[in-house]
C-alpha positions in Angstrom: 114.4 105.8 123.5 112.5 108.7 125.9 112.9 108.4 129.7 109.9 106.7 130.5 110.9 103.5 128.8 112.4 102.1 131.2 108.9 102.5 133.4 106.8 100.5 133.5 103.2 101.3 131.8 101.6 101.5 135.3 103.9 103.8 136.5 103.6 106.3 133.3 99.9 105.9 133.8 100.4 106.8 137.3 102.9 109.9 136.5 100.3 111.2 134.0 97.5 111.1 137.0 99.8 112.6 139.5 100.9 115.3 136.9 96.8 116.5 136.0 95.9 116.7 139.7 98.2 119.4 140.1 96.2 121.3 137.3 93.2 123.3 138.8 90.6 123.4 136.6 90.0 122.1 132.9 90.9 125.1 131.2 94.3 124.3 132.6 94.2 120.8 131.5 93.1 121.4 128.7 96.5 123.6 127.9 98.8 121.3 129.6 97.1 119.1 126.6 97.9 121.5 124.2 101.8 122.1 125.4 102.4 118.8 125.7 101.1 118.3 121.9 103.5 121.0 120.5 106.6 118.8 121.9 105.9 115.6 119.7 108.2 115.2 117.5 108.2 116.2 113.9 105.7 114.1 112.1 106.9 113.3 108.5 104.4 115.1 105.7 104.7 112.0 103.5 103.6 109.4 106.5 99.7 111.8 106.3 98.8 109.2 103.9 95.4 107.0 104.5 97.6 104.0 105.4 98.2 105.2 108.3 95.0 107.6 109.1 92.8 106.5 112.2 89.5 106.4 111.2 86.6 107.0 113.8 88.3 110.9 115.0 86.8 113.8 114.1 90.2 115.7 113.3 92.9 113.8 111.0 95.0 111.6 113.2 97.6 109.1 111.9 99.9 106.9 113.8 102.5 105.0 112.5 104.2 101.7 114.0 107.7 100.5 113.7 109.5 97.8 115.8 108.5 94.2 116.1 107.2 92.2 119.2 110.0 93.1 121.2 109.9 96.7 121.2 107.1 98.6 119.2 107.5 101.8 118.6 104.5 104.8 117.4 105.0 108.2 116.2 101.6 109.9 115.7 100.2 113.6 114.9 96.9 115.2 114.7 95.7 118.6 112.9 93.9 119.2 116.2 96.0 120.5 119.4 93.7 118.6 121.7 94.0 116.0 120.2 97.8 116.0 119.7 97.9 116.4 123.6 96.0 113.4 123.6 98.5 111.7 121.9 101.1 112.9 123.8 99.5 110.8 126.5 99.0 107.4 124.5 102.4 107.2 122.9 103.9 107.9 127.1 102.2 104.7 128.0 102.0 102.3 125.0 105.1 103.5 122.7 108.6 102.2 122.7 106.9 98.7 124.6 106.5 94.8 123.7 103.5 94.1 121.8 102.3 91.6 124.9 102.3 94.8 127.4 100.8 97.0 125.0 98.1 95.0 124.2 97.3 93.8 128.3 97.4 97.7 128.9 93.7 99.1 130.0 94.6 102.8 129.6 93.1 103.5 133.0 94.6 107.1 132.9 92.0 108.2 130.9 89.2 107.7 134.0 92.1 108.4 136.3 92.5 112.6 135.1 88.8 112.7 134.3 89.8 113.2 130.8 86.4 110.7 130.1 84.0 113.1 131.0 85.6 116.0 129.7 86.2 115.2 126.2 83.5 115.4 123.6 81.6 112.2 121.9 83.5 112.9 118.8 87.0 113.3 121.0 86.7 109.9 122.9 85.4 108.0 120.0 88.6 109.6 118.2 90.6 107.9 121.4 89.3 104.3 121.4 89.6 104.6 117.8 93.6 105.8 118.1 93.7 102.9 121.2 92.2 100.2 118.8 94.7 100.8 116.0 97.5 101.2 118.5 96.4 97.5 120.2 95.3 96.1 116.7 99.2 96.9 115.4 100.7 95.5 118.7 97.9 92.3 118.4 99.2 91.5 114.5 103.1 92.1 115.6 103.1 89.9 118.8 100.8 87.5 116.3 
């Protein structure tokens, strides 16, 4: 269990604003993004499979569930450092959370750092894709 867990997914949404609008300009952001993709953990080489692949992003992204209704957990990885920043962010708010909270979670951070009109078409598509699966997983576990 990480830190955060025992937040609330308001207040990790809330953390994640306060921590961008110390970060001048996107250029900055966009490295914070990268660090904070480089500290996810190891991502097994035998979970790449297509099982657990999120389709709809440009780059190769899989996340993984585990846990039940109670408490579901995500591990997740991406080829692209961005993107893996990106992650970074999602698993903060929704992993390591009951199914019900993850799926009544908007993931209002996204407008909140502005990360909506910075990404590319082909980067937020890849997001609401990575959100869906996430929600879809927590929907059929709280099922």
């Amino acid at each position: 269990m990480n830190a955060t867990a025992t937040h609330s997914t308001d207040q990790a949404q809330q953390e994640i604003a306060e921590e961008f609008a110390f970060l001048g300009d996107w250029s900055e952001r966009y490295q914070y993004l990268i660090d904070l993709g480089r500290q996810l953990p190891p991502f097994p080489e035998e979970r790449k499979t297509d099982a657990w692949r999120v389709h709809g992003c440009q780059s190769m992204v899989w996340l993984v569930p585990s846990g039940n209704a109670a408490c579901m957990h995500f591990e997740a990885t991406s080829d692209s450092a961005i993107v893996s920043g990106l992650i970074a962010l999602v698993l903060r708010v929704y992993s390591d959370r009951s199914a019900a909270e993850i799926v009544a979670t908007e993931p209002d951070f996204i407008q909140a750092i502005g990360l909506a009109k910075h990404l590319s078409p082909t980067r937020s598509n890849g997001l609401t894709a990575m959100l869906a699966k996430l929600k879809g997983y927590a929907a059929a576990a709280a099922g």
